[in-house]
C-alpha positions, 0 to 999 in steps of 0.5 A, a space after each residue: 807099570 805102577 803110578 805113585 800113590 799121589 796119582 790116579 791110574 788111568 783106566 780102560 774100563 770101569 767093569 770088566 769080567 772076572 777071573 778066578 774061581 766059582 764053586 761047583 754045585 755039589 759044595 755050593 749049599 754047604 760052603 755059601 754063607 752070608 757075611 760074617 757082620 750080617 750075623 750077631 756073635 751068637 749066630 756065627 758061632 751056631 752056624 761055625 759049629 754045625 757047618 763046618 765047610 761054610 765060608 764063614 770059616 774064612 770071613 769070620 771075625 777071629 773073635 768068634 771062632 772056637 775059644 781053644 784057639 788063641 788070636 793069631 791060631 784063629 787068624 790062621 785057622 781062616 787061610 787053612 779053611 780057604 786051603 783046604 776048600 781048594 784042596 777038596 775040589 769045592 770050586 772050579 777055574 774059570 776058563 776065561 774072564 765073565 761077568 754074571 746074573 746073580 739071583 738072590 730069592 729070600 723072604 718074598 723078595 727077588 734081587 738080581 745083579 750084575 757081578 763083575 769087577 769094579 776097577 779101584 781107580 774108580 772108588 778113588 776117583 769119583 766114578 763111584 760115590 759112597 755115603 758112609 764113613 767106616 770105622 778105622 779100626 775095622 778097616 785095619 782088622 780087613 787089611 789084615 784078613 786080606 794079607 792072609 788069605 790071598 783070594 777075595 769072596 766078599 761082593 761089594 753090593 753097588 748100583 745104579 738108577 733105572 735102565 730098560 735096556 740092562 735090565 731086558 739084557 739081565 733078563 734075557 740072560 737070565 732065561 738060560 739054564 743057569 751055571 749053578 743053582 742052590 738053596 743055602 743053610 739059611 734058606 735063601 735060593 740062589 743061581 748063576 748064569 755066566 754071561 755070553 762074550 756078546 751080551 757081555 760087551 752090551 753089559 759092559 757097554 751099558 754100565 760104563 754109561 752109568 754113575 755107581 753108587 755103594 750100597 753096602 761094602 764101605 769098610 771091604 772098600 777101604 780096605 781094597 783101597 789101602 792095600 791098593 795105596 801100599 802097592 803103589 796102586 797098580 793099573 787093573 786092579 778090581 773089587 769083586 762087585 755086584 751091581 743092582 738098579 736102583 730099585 732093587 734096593 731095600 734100605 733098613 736102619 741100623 739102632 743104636 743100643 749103649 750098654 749099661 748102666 745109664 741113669 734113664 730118669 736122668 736121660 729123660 730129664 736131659 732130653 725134655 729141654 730139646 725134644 717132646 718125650 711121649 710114653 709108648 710108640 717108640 718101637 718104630 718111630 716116624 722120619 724125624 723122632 727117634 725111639 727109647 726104650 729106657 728103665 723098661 718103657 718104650 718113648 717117643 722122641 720128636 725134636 721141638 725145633 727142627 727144620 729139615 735140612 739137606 744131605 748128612 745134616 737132615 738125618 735121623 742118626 745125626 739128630 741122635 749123635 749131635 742132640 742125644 748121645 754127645 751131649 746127655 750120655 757123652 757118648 762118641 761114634 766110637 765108643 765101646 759102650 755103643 752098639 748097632 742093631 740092624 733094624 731087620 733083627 727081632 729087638 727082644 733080645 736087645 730090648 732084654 740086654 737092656 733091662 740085664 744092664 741097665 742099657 738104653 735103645 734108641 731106634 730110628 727110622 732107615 732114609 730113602 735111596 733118593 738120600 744115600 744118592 743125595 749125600 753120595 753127591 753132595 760129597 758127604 759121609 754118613 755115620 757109619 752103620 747109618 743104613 742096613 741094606 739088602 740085597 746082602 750077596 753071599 760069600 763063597 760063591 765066587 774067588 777072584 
C-alpha cells in the first residue's frame, strides 16, 4: 500500500538485509570498479577501453563513453552492458536476504562496513542526516540512469559514532572464511562475508540504536528519493547502503579551479581589501585561509577579520564562495567555468590547465568529522563537493 507524497511511510526497520545478487569470484576482479565521480574524464575512458567488462560501463557518465556513440546509444549502451553481465553468469542469486562485512584495503589503510539496505523513509525523515547540498541537474542525469538500468549497485557510504559491541560483532564475522575475495583493476584488495541469521538480528538490533549520517552519496540519495516521491513513496523501498563508524572515516577537500582566462593581477588586487596575500604556501593552506595559484604563482589567503562562527557559516568553502568567487570573479556554485578537484588528486595537471588557459585554483583545507555531524544536526547543507570522503565502496559488488 502506498502513502501519498505529502506522507511518511511508517517504518518497520531502518536497516534490514538485502535481496539481489553478488558477483561470483571468477568475474569479480574484471567487473568491480570504483565510481564513475571518483574518476577525471580521462581515467574513465582508460579504464573503459582496457576493461571492458568493468561496471564502469553501466555507471559511467555517457559523456565519456566511445565518441562513435551518440547521447541516447551511449545511454543505452549502460542497460546492455548490465544485460549482458546477467547474461555470462557474472553474478549469482542470493538465496535470501543478508546483511555483509565488507573490507576495503587501499594505500595503507583498512575500512570495514557494514552493507544492508537503508529504508528511504529514513532519508525523509530525519533518521538519516546529510550535510551537503547536491547539484539539481545531476540529480536528473541519476534518475535518468535509474529508469534505464533496473538494478542498483552504487552504496551510499553512511556511518555512525563509535560502538564496541558492533565493531566485536564486525569483527567476529569478519574471522569467517569470506564469501568472495579480490584484488581490483586499481589495486585495491576487497572481500565479503555474509552475515549469519543470528548475528544479523544483533547487527540489525545494534544499528537501529544508532543516528546515521551521509558520508558520501548525497546526489544517488536525491535521486533514490525523487523516484521514490513519483512512485507515491511505497512502504519498504531501500538504498543499497554501507554503514562505517565514525572512525573510520577519512575526510579530504574537494578544490576549486575556475577555467580561464582570469585577469590574476586583477584578482590579487580584489582580494587585498579583505585577506592578507603572501607568495608561496598555498599549495596546502591551514584551517582558515585558502590557496591560489594565479598567473604562475602559489598565495596564501588568510582573511583580516574572521571570527569563527558555528555550522555552514564557519567553513573554508563558504569564505571562498561568499568572500572570493561571488563578489571578484562573479562566479556562482553552478557555474560552468567552475571546476572541483578532490584534494586526494596530484594538482600538477590542474596546476598546468591553469597556465594553458589562464585559470586560477584556489585550495582549501578538508573539515573534521565532528563538522560533517555538526552541520548535519544544525539542519544545514554544505556547498556541494565541499568534502571528498573514503572509504569510497566499489561498484558491481553487489545488485539489489
Amino acid at each position: 500500500m502506498s502513502s501519498s507524497p505529502g506522507e511518511l511511510p511508517r517504518r518497520t526497520a531502518l536497516v534490514a538485509p538485502v535481496c539481489g545478487r553478488v558477483v561470483t569470484e571468477p568475474w569479480a576482479a574484471r567487473v568491480v570498479s570504483p565510481l564513475h565521480d571518483a574518476l577525471g574524464d580521462d581515467e574513465r575512458r582508460a579504464l573503459l577501453r582496457d576493461h571492458p567488462d568493468s561496471y564502469l560501463h553501466v555507471t559511467s557518465d555517457p559523456a565519456v563513453l566511445p565518441a562513435t556513440l551518440d547521447h541516447a546509444a551511449a545511454e543505452a549502451a549502460q542497460a546492455d552492458a548490465l544485460e549482458r553481465l546477467l547474461r555470462l553468469g557474472a553474478y549469482r542469486h542470493l538465496d535470501e536476504p543478508a546483511f555483509f562485512v565488507y573490507e576495503m584495503r587501499e594505500g595503507g589503510s583498512q575500512h570495514t562496513g557494514v552493507v544492508g539496505g537503508v529504508d528511504l523513509a529514513g532519508f525523509a525523515d530525519g533518521t538519516v542526516l546529510g550535510h551537503e547540498g547536491v547539484q539539481p541537474a545531476r540529480v536528473e542525469a541519476l534518475v535518468r540512469h535509474y529508469e534505464r538500468v533496473p538494478l542498483r549497485s552504487e552504496l551510499v557510504a553512511l556511518f555512525h559514532d563509535s560502538d564496541a559491541e558492533l565493531a566485536a560483532l564486525v569483527a567476529r564475522v569478519s574471522r569467517a572464511a569470506p564469501l568472495l575475495e579480490f584484488t581490483d583493476v586499481g589495486g585495491v584488495q576487497q572481500a565479503v562475508w555474509q552475515v549469519g541469521p543470528d548475528e544479523s538480528e544483533e547487527l540489525a538490533r545494534r544499528l537501529e540504536e544508532h543516528r546515521l549520517y551521509v558520508a558520501d552519496g548525497h546526489h544517488r540519495i536525491a535521486a533514490a528519493r525523487r523516484r521514490w516521491d513519483r512512485d507515491g513513496r511505497p512502504a519498504g523501498r531501500s538504498l543499497l547502503s554501507a554503514i562505517y563508524p565514525q572512525d573510520q572515516l577519512a575526510l579530504h577537500s574537494f578544490h576549486r579551479r575556475v577555467r580561464g582566462p582570469v585577469d590574476g593581477g586583477r584578482l590579487l588586487d580584489g582580494l587585498a581589501a579583505a585577506f592578507d596575500v603572501r607568495r608561496g604556501g598555498g599549495a596546502s593552506p591551514e584551517p582558515g585561509s585558502l590557496g591560489l595559484y594565479a598567473a604562475g604563482e602559489w598565495h596564501l589567503l588568510t582573511p583580516r577579520e574572521r571570527p569563527r562562527a558555528a555550522g555552514v557559516a564557519g567553513l573554508d568553502v563558504t569564505l571562498l564562495d561568499e568572500q572570493v568567487l561571488g563578489p571578484v570573479l562573479g562566479i556562482r556554485r553552478d557555474d560552468p567555468r567552475l571546476e572541483h578537484v578532490p584534494a586526494l588528486r596530484e594538482l600538477s595537471p590542474t596546476v598546468r590547465a591553469c597556465d594553458e588557459d589562464g585559470g586560477v585554483l584556489f585550495t582549501l583545507r578538508a573539515p573534521g568529522v565532528e563538522t560533517l555531524v555538526s552541520v548535519a544536526e544544525r539542519g544545514e547543507v554544505m556547498s556541494a563537493k565541499t568534502t571528498y570522503v573514503r572509504p569510497k565502496p566499489r561498484t558491481g559488488i553487489f545488485l539489489q
